[in-house]
C-alpha positions in Angstrom: 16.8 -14.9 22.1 13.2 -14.1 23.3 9.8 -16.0 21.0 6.8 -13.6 22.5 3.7 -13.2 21.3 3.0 -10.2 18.4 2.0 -6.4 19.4 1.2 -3.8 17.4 3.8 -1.6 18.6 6.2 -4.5 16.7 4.0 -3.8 13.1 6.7 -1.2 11.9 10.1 -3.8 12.5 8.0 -6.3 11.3 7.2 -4.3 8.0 11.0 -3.6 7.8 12.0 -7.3 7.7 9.3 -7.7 5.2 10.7 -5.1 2.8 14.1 -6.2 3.8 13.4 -9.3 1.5 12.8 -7.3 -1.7 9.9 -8.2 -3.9 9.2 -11.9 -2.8 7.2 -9.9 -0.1 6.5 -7.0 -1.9 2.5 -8.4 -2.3 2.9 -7.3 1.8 4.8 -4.2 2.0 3.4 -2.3 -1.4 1.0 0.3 -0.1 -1.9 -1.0 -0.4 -0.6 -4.4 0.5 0.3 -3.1 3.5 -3.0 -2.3 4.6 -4.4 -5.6 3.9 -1.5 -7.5 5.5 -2.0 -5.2 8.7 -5.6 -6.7 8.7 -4.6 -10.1 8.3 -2.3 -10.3 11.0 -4.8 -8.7 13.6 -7.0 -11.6 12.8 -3.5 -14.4 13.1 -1.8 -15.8 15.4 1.9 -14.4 15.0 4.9 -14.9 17.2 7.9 -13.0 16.7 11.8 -13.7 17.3 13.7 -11.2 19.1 17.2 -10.7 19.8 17.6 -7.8 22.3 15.1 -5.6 20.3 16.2 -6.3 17.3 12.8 -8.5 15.0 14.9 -11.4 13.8 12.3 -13.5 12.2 8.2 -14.2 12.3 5.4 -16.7 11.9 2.1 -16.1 11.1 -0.6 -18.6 12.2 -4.6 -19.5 12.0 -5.8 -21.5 14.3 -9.3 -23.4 12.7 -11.4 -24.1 15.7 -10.2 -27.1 16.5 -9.4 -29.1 13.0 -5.8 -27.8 13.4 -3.3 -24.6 12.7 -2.2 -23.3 9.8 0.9 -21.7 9.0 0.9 -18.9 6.2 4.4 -17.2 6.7 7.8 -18.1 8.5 10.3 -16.0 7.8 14.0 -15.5 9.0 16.1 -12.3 8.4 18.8 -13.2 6.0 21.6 -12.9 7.6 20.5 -15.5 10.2 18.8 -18.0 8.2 21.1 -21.2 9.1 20.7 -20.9 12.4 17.0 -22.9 13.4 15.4 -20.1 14.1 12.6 -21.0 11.8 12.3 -24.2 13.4 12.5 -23.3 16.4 8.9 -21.0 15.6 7.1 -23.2 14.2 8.1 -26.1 17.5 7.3 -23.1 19.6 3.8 -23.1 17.7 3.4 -26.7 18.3 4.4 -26.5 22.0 1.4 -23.9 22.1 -1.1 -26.1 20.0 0.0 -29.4 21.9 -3.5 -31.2 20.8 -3.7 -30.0 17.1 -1.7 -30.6 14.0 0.0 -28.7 12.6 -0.1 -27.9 8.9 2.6 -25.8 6.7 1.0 -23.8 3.7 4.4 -23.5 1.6 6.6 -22.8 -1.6 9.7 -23.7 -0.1 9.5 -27.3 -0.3 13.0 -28.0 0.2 13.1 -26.1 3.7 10.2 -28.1 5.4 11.4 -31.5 4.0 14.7 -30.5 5.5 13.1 -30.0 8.9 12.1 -33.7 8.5 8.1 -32.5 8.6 5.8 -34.3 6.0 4.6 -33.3 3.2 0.7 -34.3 2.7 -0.4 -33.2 -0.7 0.0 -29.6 -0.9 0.7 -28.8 2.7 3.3 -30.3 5.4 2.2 -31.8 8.4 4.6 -31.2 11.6 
């Protein structure tokens, strides 16, 4: 298990885990989605999971000069969800960001309150 920083010789696993989910991601991996995507994540903060070479899972972050991070997308391949590797991104983004909070941009309430983070209005606070 290796958390490193994204490259953009990682875009093309990372595109495959994205079309591995079907069409809840398909706003991403369509083509023109793609293109935009590519874009936003040259202008995030994203930190990838890696098992051997194998992309397991991925967060994508904004960092807002100083009023806090944001997170946009956390997501874990399939067949390892269960396992905390989610968590274990987003306390890796925290480690990273020790003096700013936190905040989780989400609709998958249930995952995040599980995690034991609070929700504050429309976002989660870790």
């Amino acid at each position: 298990m290796e958390i490193k920083i994204f490259q953009k010789e990682m875009e093309l696993k990372l595109f495959e885990l994205l079309k591995s989910e079907g069409e809840d991601w398909g706003d991403y991996t369509s083509e023109s989605g793609r293109t935009q995507y590519s874009k936003a994540i040259e202008s995030s903060i994203v930190y990838v999971y890696l098992e051997e070479d194998d992309l397991i899972a991925y967060i994508r972050c904004k960092e807002d000069s100083g009023f806090g991070v944001y997170v946009y997308d956390l997501l874990v391949r399939q067949d390892k969800r269960g396992s905390q590797i989610g968590k274990k991104l987003i306390e890796y983004v925290k480690d990273e960001y020790k003096n700013q909070s936190i905040y989780i941009m989400s609709d998958v309430d249930s995952y995040y309150e599980k995690c034991g983070y609070i929700k504050i209005g429309s976002i989660f606070e870790v």
